[in-house]
C-alpha positions as CSV (number, residue, x, y, z in Angstrom):
1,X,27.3,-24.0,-2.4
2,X,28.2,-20.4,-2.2
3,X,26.5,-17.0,-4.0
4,X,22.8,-19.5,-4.4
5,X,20.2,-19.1,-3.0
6,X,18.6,-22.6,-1.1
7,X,15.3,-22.2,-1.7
8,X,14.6,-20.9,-5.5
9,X,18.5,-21.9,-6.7
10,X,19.1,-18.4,-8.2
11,X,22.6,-17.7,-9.2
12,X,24.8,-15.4,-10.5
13,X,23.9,-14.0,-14.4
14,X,26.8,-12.6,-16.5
15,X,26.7,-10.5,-18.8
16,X,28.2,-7.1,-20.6
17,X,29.0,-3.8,-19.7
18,X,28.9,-1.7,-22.8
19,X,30.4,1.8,-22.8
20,X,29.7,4.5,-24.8
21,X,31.9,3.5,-27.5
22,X,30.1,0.3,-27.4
23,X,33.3,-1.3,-26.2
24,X,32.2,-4.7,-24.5
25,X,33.9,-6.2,-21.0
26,X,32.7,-9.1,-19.2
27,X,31.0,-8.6,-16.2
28,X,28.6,-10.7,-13.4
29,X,26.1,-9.9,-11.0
30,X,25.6,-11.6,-8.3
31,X,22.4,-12.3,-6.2
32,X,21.3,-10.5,-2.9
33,X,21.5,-13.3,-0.7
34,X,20.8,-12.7,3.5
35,X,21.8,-15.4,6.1
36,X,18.3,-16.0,7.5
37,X,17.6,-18.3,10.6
38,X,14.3,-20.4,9.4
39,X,12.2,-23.5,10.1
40,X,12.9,-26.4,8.1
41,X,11.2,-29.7,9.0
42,X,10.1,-28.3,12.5
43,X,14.1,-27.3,13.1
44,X,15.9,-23.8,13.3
45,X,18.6,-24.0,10.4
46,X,20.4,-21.1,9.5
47,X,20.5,-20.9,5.3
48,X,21.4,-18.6,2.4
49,X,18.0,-17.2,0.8
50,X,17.2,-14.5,-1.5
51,X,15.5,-11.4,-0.9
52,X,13.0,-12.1,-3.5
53,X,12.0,-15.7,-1.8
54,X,12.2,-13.4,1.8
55,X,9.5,-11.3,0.5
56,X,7.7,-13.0,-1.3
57,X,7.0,-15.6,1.8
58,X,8.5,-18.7,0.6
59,X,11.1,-18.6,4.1
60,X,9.6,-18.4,7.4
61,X,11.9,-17.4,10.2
62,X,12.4,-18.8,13.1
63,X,12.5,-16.2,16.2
């Protein structure tokens, strides 16, 4: 699966972008995702993970 994040499953979110006229186009933001080489089940995987689950500790890298 591409633009989620493996650990926490966090996608994109769409949305609006409103101008100053309040005219409303469709927009989406996508998450901040970093290939990260980490330790899975005692094994070096590489996997797509969010910065938020990065920094918050939930990944922990293999060397």
């Amino acid at each position: 699966m591409a633009k989620v994040c493996e650990i926490c499953s966090k996608g994109r979110m769409a949305g609006n972008n409103v101008s100053h006229a309040h005219n409303k186009t469709k927009t989406t933001w996508q998450v901040n995702l970093q290939s990260v080489k980490a330790l899975i089940g005692g094994r070096v995987k590489r996997i797509k993970v969010c910065t938020r689950c990065i920094r918050s500790g939930l990944v922990t890298k293999a060397a």
